[in-house]
CHARMM internal coordinates of N, CA and C (Angstrom, degrees):
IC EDIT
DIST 1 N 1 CA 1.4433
DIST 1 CA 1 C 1.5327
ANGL 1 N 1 CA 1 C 111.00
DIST 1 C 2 N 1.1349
ANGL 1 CA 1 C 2 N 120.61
DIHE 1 N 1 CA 1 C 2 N -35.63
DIST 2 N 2 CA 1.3139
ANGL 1 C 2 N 2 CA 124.67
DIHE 1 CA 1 C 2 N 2 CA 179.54
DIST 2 CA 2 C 1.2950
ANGL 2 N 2 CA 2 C 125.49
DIHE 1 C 2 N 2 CA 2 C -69.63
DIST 2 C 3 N 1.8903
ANGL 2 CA 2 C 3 N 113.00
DIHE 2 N 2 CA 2 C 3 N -22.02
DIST 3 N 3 CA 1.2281
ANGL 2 C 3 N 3 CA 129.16
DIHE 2 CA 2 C 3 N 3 CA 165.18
DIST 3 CA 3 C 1.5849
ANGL 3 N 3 CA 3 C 126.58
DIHE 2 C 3 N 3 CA 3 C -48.74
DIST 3 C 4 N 1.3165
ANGL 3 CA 3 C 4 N 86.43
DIHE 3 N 3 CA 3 C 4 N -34.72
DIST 4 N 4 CA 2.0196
ANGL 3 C 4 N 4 CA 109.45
DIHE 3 CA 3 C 4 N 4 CA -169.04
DIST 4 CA 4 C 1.4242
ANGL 4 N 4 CA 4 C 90.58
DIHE 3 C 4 N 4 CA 4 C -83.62
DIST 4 C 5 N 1.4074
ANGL 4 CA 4 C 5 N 130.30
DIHE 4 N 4 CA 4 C 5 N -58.88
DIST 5 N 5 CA 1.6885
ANGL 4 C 5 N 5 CA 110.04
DIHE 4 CA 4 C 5 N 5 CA -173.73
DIST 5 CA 5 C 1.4294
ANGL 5 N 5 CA 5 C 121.41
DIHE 4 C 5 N 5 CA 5 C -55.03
DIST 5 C 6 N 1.6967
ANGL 5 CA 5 C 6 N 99.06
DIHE 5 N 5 CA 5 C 6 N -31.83
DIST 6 N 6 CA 1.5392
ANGL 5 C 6 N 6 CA 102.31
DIHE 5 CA 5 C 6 N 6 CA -178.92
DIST 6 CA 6 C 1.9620
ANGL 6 N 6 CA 6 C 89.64
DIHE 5 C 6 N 6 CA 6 C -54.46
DIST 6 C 7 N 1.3107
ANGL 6 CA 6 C 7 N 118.63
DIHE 6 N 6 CA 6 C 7 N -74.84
DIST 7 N 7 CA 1.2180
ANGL 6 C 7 N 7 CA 129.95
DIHE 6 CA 6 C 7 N 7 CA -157.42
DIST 7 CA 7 C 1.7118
ANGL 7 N 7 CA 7 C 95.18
DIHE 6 C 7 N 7 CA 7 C -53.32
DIST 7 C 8 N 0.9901
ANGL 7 CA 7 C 8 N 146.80
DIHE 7 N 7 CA 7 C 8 N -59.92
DIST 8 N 8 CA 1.5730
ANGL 7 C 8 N 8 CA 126.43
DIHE 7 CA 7 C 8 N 8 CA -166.53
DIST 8 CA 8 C 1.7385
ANGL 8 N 8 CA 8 C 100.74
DIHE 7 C 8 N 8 CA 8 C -73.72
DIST 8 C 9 N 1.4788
ANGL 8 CA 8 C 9 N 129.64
DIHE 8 N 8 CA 8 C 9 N -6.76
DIST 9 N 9 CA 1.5733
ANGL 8 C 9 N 9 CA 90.96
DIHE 8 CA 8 C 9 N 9 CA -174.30
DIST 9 CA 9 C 1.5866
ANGL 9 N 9 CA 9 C 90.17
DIHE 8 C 9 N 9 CA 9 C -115.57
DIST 9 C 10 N 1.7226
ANGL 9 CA 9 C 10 N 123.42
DIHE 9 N 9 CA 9 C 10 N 16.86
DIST 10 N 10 CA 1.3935
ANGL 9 C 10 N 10 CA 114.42
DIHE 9 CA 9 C 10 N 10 CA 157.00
DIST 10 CA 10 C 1.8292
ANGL 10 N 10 CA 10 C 95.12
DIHE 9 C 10 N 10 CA 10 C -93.00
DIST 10 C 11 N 1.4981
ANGL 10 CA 10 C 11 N 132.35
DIHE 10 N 10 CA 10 C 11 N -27.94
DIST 11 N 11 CA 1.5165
ANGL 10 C 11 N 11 CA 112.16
DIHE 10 CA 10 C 11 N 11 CA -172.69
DIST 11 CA 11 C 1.8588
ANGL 11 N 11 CA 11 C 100.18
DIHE 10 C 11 N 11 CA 11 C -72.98
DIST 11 C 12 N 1.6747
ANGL 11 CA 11 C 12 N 107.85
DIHE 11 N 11 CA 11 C 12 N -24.66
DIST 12 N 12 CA 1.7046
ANGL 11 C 12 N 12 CA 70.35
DIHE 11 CA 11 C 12 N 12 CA -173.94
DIST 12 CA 12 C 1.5500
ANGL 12 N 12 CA 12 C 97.09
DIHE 11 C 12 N 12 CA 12 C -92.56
DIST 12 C 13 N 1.5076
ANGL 12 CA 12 C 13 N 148.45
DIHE 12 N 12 CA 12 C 13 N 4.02
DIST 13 N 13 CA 1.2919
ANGL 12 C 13 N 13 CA 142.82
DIHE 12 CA 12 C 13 N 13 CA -179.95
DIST 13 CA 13 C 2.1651
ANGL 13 N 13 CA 13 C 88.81
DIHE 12 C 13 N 13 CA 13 C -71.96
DIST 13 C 14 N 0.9052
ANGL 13 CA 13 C 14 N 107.63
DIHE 13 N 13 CA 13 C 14 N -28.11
DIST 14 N 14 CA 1.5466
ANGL 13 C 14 N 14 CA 111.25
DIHE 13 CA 13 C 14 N 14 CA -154.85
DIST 14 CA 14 C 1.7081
ANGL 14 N 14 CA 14 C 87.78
DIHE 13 C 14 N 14 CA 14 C -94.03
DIST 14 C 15 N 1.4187
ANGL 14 CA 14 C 15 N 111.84
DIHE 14 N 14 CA 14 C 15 N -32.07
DIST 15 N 15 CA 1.9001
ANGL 14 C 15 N 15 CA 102.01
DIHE 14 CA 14 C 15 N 15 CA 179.64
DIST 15 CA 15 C 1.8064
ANGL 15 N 15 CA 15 C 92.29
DIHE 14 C 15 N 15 CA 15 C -83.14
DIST 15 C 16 N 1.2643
ANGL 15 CA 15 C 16 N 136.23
DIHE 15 N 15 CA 15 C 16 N -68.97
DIST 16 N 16 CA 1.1248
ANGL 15 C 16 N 16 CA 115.01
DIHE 15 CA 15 C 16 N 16 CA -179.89
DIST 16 CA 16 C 1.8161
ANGL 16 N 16 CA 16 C 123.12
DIHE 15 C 16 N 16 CA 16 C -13.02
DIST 16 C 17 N 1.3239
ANGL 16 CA 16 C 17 N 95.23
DIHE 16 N 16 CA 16 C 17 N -94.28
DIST 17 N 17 CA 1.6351
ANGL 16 C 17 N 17 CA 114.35
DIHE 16 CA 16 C 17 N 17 CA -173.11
DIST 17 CA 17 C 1.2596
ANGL 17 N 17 CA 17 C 101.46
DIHE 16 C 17 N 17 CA 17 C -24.12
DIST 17 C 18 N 1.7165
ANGL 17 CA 17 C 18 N 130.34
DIHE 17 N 17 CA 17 C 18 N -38.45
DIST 18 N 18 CA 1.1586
ANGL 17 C 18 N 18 CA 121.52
DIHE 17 CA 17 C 18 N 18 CA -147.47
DIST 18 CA 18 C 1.7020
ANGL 18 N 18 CA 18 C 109.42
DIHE 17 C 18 N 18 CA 18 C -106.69
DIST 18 C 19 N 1.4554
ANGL 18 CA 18 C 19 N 114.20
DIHE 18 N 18 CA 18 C 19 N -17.96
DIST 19 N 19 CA 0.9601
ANGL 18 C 19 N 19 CA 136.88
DIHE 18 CA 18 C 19 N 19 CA 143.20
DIST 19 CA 19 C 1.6922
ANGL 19 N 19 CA 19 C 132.27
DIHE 18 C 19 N 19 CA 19 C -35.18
DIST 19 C 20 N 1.5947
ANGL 19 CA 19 C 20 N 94.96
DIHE 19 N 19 CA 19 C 20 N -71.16
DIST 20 N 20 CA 1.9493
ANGL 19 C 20 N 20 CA 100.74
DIHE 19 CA 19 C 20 N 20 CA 167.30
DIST 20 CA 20 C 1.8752
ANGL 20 N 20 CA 20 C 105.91
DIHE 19 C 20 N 20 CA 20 C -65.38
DIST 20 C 21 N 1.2573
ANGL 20 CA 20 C 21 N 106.85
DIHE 20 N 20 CA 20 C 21 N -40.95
DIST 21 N 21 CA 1.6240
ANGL 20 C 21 N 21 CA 88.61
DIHE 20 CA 20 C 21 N 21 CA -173.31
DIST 21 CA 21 C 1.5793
ANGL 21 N 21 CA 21 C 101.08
DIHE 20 C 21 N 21 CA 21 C -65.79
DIST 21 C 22 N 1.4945
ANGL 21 CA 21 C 22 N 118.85
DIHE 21 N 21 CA 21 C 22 N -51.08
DIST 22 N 22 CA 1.5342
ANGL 21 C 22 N 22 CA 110.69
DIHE 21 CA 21 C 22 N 22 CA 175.45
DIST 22 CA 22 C 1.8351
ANGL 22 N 22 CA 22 C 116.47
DIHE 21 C 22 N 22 CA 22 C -30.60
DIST 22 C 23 N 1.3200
ANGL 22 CA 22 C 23 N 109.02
DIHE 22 N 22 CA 22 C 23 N -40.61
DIST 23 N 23 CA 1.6848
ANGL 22 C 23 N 23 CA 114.85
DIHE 22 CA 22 C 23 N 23 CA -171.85
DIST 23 CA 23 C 2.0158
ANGL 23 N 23 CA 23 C 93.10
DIHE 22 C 23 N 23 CA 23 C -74.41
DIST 23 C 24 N 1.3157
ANGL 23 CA 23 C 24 N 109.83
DIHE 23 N 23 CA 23 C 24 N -28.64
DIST 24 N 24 CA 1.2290
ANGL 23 C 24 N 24 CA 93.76
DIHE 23 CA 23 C 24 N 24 CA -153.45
DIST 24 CA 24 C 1.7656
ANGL 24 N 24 CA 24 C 93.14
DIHE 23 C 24 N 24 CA 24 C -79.09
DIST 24 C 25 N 1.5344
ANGL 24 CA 24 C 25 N 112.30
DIHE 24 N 24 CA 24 C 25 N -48.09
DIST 25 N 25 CA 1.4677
ANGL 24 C 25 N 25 CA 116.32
DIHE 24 CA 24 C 25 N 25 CA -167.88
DIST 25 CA 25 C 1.9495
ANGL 25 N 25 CA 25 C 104.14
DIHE 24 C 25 N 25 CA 25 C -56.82
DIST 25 C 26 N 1.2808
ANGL 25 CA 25 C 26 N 105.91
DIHE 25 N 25 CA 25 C 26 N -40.73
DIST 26 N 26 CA 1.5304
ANGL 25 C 26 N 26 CA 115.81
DIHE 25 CA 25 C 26 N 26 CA -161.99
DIST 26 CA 26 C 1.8215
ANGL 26 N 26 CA 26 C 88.85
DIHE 25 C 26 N 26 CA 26 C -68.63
DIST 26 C 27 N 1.2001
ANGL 26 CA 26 C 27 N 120.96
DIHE 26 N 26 CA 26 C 27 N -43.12
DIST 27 N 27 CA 1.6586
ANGL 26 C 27 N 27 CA 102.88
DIHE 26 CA 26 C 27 N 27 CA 172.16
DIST 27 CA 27 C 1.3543
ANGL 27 N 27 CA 27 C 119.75
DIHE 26 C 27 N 27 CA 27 C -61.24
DIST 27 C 28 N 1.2445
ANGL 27 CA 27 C 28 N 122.28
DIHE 27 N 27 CA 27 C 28 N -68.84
DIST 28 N 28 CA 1.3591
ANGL 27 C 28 N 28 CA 111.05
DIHE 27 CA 27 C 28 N 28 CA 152.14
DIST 28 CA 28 C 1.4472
ANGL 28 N 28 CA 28 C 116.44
DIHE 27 C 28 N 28 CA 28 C 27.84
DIST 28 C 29 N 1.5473
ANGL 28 CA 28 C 29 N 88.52
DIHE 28 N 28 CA 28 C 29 N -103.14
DIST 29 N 29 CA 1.3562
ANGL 28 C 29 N 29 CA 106.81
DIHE 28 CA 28 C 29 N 29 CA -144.61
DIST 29 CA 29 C 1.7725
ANGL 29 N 29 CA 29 C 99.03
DIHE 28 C 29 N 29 CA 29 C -76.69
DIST 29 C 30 N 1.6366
ANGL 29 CA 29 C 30 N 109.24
DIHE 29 N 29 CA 29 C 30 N -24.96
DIST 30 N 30 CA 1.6699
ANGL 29 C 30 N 30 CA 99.42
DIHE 29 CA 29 C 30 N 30 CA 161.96
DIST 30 CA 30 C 1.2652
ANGL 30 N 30 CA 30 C 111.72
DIHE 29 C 30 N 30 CA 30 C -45.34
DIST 30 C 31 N 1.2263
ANGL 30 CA 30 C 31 N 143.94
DIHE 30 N 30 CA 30 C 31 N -72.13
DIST 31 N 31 CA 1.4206
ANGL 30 C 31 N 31 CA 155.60
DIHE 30 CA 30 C 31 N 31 CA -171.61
DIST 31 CA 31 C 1.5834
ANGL 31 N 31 CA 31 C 92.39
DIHE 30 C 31 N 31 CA 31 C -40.29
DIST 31 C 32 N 1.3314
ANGL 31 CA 31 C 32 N 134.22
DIHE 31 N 31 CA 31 C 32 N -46.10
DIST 32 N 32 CA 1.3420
ANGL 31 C 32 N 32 CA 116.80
DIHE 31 CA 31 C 32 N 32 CA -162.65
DIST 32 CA 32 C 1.4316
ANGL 32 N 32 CA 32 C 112.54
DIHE 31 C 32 N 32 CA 32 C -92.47
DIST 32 C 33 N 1.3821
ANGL 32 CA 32 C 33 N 107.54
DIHE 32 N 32 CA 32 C 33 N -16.72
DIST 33 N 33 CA 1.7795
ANGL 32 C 33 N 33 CA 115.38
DIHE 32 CA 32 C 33 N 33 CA 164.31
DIST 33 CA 33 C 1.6343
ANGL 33 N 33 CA 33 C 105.28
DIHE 32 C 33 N 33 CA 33 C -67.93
DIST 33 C 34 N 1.1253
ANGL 33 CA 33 C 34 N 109.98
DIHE 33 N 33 CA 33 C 34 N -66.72
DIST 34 N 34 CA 1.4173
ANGL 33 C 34 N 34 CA 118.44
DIHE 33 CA 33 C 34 N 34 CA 164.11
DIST 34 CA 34 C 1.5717
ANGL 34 N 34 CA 34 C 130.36
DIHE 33 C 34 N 34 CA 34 C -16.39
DIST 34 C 35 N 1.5795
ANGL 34 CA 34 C 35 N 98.24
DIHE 34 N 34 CA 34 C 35 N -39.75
DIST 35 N 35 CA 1.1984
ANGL 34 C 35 N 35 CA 97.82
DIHE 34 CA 34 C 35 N 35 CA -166.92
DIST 35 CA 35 C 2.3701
ANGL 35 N 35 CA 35 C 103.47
DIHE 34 C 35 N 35 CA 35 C -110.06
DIST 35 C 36 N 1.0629
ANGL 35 CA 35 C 36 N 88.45
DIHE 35 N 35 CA 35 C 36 N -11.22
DIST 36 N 36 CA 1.0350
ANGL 35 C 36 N 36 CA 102.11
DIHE 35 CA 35 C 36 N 36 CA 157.46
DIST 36 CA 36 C 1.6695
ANGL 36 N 36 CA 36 C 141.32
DIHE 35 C 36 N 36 CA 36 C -78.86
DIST 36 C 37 N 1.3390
ANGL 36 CA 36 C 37 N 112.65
DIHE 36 N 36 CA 36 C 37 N -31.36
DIST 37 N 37 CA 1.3912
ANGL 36 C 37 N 37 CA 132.64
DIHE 36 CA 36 C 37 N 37 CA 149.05
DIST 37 CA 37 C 1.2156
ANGL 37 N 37 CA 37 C 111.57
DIHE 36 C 37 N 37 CA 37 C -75.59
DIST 37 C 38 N 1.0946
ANGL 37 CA 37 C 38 N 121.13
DIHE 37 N 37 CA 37 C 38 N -17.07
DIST 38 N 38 CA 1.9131
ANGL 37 C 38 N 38 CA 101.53
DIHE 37 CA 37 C 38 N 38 CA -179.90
DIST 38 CA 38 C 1.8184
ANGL 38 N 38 CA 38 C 86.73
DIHE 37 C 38 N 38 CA 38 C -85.79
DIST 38 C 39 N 1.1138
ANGL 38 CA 38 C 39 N 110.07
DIHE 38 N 38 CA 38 C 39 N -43.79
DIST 39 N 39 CA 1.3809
ANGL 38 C 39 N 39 CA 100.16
DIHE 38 CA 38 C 39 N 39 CA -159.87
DIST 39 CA 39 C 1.7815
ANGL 39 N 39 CA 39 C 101.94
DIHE 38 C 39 N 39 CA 39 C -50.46
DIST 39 C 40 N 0.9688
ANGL 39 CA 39 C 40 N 127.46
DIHE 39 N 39 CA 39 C 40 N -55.95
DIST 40 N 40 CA 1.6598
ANGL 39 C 40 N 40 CA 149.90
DIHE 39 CA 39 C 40 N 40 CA 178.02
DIST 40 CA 40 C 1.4394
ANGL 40 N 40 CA 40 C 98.37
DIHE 39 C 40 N 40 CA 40 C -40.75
DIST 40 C 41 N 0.9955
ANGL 40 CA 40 C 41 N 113.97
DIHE 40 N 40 CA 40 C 41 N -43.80
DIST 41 N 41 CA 1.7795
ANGL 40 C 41 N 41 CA 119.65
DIHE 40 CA 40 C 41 N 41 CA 177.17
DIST 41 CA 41 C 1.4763
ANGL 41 N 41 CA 41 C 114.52
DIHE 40 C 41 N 41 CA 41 C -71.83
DIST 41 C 42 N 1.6739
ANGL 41 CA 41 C 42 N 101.74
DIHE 41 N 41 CA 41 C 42 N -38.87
DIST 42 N 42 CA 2.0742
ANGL 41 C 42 N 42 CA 98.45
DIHE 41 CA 41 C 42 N 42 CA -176.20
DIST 42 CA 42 C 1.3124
ANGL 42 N 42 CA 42 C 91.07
DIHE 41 C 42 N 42 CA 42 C -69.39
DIST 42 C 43 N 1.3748
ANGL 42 CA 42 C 43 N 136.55
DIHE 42 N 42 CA 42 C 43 N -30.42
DIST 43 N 43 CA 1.5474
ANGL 42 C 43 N 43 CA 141.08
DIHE 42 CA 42 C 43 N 43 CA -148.33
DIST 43 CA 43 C 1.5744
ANGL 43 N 43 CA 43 C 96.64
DIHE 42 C 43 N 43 CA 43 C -71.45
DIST 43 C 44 N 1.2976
ANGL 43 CA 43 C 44 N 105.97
DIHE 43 N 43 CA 43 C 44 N -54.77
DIST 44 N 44 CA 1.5562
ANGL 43 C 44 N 44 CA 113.53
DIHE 43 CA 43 C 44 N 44 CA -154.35
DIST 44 CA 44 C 1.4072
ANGL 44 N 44 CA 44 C 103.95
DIHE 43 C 44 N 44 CA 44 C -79.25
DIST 44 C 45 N 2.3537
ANGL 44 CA 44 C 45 N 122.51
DIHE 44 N 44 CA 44 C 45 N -27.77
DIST 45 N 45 CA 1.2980
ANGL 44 C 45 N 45 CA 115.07
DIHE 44 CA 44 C 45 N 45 CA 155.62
DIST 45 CA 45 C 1.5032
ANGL 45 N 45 CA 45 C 137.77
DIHE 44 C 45 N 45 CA 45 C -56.26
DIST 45 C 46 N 1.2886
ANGL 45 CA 45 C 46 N 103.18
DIHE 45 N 45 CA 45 C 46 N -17.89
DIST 46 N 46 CA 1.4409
ANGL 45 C 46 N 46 CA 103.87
DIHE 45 CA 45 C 46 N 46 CA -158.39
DIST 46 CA 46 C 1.8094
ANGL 46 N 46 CA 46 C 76.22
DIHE 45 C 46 N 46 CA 46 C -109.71
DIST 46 C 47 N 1.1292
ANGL 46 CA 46 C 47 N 146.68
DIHE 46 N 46 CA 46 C 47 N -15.29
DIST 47 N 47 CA 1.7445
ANGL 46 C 47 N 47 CA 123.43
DIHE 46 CA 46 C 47 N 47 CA 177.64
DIST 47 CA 47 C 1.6608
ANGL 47 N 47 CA 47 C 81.49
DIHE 46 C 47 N 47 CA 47 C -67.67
DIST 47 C 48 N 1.5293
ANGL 47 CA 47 C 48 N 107.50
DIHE 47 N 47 CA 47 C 48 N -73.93
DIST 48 N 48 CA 1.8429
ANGL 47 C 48 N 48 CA 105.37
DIHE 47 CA 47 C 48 N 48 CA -166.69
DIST 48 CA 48 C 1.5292
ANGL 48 N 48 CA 48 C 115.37
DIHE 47 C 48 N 48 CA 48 C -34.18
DIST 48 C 49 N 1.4651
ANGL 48 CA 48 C 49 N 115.92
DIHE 48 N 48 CA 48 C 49 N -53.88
DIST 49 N 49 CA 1.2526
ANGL 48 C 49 N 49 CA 119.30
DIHE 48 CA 48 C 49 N 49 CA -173.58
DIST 49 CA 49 C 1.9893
ANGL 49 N 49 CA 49 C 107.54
DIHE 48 C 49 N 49 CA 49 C -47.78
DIST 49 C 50 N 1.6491
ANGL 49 CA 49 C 50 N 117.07
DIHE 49 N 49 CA 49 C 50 N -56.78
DIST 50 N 50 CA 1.3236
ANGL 49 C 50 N 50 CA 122.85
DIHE 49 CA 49 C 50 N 50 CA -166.29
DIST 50 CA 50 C 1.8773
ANGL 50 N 50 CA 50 C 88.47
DIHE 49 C 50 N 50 CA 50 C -64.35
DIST 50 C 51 N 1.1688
ANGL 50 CA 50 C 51 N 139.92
DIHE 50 N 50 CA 50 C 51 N -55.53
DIST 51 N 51 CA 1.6334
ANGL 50 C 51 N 51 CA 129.23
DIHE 50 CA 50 C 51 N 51 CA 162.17
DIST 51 CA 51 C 1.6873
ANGL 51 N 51 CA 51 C 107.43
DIHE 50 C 51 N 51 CA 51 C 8.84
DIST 51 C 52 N 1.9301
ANGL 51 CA 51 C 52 N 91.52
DIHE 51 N 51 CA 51 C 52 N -93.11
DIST 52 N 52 CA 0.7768
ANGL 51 C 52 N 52 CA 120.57
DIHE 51 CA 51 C 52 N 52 CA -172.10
DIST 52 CA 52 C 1.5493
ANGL 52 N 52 CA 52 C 134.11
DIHE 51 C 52 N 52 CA 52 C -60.17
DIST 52 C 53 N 1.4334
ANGL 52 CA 52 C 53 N 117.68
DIHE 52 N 52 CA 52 C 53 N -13.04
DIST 53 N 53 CA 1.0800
ANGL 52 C 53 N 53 CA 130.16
DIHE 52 CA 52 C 53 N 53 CA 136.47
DIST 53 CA 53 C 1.6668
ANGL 53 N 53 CA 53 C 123.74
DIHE 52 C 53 N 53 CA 53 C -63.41
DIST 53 C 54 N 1.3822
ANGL 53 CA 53 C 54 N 141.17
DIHE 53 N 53 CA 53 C 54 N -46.72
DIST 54 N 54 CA 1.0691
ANGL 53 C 54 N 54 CA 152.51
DIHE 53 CA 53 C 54 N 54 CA 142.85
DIST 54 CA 54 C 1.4100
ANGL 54 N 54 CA 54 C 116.03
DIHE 53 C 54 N 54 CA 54 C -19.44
DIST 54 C 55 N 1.4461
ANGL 54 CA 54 C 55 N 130.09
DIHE 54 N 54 CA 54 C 55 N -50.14
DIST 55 N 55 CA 1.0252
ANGL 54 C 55 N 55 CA 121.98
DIHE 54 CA 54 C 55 N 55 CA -161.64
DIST 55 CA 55 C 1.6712
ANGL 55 N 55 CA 55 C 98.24
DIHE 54 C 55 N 55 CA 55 C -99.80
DIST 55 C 56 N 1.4839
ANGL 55 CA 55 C 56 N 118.76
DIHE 55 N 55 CA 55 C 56 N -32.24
DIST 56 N 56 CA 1.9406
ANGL 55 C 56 N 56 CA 116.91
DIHE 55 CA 55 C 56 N 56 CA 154.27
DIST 56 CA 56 C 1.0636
ANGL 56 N 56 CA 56 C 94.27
DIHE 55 C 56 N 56 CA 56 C -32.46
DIST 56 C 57 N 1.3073
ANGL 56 CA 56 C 57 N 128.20
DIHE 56 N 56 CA 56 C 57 N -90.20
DIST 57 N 57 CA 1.4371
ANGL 56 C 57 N 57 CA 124.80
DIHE 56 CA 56 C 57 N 57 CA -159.57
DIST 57 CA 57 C 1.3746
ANGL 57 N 57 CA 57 C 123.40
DIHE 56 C 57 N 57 CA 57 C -27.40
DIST 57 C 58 N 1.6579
ANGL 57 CA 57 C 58 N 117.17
DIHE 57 N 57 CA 57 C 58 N -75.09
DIST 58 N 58 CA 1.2994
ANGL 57 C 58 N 58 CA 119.77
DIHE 57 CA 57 C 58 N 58 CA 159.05
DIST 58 CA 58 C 1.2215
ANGL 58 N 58 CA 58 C 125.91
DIHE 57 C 58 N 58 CA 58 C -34.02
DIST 58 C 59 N 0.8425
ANGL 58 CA 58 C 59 N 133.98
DIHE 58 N 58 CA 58 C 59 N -33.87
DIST 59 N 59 CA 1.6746
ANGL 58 C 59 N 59 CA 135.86
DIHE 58 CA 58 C 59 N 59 CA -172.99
DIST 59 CA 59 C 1.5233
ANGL 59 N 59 CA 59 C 108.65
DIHE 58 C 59 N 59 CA 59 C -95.12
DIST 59 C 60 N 1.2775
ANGL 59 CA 59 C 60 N 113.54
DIHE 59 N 59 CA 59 C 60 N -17.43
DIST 60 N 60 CA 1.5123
ANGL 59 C 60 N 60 CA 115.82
DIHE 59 CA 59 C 60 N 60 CA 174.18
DIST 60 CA 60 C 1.5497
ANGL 60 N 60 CA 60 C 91.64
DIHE 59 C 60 N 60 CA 60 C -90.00
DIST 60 C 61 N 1.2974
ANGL 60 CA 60 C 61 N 128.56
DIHE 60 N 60 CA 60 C 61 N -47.87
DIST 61 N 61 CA 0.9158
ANGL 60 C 61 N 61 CA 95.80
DIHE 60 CA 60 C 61 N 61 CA -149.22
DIST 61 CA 61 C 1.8807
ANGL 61 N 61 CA 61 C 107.96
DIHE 60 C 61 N 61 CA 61 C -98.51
DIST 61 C 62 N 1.2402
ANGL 61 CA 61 C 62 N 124.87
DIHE 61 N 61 CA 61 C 62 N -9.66
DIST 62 N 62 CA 1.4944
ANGL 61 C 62 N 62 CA 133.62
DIHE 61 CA 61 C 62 N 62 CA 141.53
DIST 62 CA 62 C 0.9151
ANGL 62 N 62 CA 62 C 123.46
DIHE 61 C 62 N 62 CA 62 C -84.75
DIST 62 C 63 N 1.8960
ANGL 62 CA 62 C 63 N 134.16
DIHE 62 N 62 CA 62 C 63 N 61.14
DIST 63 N 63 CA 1.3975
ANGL 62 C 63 N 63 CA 129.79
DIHE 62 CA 62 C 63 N 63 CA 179.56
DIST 63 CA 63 C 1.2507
ANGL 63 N 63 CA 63 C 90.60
DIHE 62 C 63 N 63 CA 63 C -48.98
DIST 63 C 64 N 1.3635
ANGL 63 CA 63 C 64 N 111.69
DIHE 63 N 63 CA 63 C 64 N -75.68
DIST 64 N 64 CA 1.6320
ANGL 63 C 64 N 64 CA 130.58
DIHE 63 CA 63 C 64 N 64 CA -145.00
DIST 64 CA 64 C 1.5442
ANGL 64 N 64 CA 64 C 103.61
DIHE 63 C 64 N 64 CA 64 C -37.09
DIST 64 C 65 N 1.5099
ANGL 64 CA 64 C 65 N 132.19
DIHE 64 N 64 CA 64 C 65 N -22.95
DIST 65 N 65 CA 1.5946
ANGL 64 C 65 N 65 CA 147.17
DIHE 64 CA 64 C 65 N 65 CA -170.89
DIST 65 CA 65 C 1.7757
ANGL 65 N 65 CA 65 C 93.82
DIHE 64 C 65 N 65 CA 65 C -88.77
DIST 65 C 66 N 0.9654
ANGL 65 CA 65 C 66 N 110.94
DIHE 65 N 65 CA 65 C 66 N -45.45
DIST 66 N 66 CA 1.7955
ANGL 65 C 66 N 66 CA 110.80
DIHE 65 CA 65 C 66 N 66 CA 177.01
DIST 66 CA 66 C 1.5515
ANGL 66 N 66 CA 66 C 125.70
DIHE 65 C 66 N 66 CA 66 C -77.05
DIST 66 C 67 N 1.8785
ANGL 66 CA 66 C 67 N 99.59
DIHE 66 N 66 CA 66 C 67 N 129.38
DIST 67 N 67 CA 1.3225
ANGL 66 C 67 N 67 CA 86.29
DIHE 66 CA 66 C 67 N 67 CA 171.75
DIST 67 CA 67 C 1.5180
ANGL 67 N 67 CA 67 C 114.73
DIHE 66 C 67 N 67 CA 67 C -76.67
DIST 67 C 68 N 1.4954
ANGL 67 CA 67 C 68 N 97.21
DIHE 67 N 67 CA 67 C 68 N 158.68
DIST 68 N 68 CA 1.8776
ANGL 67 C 68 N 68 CA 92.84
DIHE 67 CA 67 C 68 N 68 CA 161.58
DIST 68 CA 68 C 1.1652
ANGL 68 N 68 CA 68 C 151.31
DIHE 67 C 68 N 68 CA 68 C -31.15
DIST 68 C 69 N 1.4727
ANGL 68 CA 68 C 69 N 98.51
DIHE 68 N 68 CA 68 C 69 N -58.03
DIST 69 N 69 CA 1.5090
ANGL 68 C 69 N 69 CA 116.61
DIHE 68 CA 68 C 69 N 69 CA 178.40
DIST 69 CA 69 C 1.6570
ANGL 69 N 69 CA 69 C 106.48
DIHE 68 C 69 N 69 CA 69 C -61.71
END
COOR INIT
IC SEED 1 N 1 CA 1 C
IC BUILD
């Protein structure tokens, strides 16, 4: 009987520990997904954004080629 307490208060010393490092590694690597998708996101604003600057230009500078609307 004494075997089993040894064994349940080393499985939950062994679920703890493994638990906080789980919180610690799993942040981690959020932050590095995180920071990797934002980057992918400024990437894909600033192609659309330089577009859309591109086509101001053109259109300012060939009104007379543009319709109004």
């Amino acid at each position: 009987m004494a075997d089993l307490l040894w064994f349940d208060r080393f499985q939950e010393h062994g679920f703890d520990d493994g638990f906080r490092e789980g919180e610690r590694s799993g942040e981690l690597e959020g932050r590095i997904f995180g920071c990797e998708k934002a980057f992918d996101l400024g990437r894909e604003i600033g192609f659309y954004s330089g577009c859309v600057e591109m086509w101001t230009q053109l259109c300012n500078q060939y009104s007379d080629k543009v319709p109004s609307r």
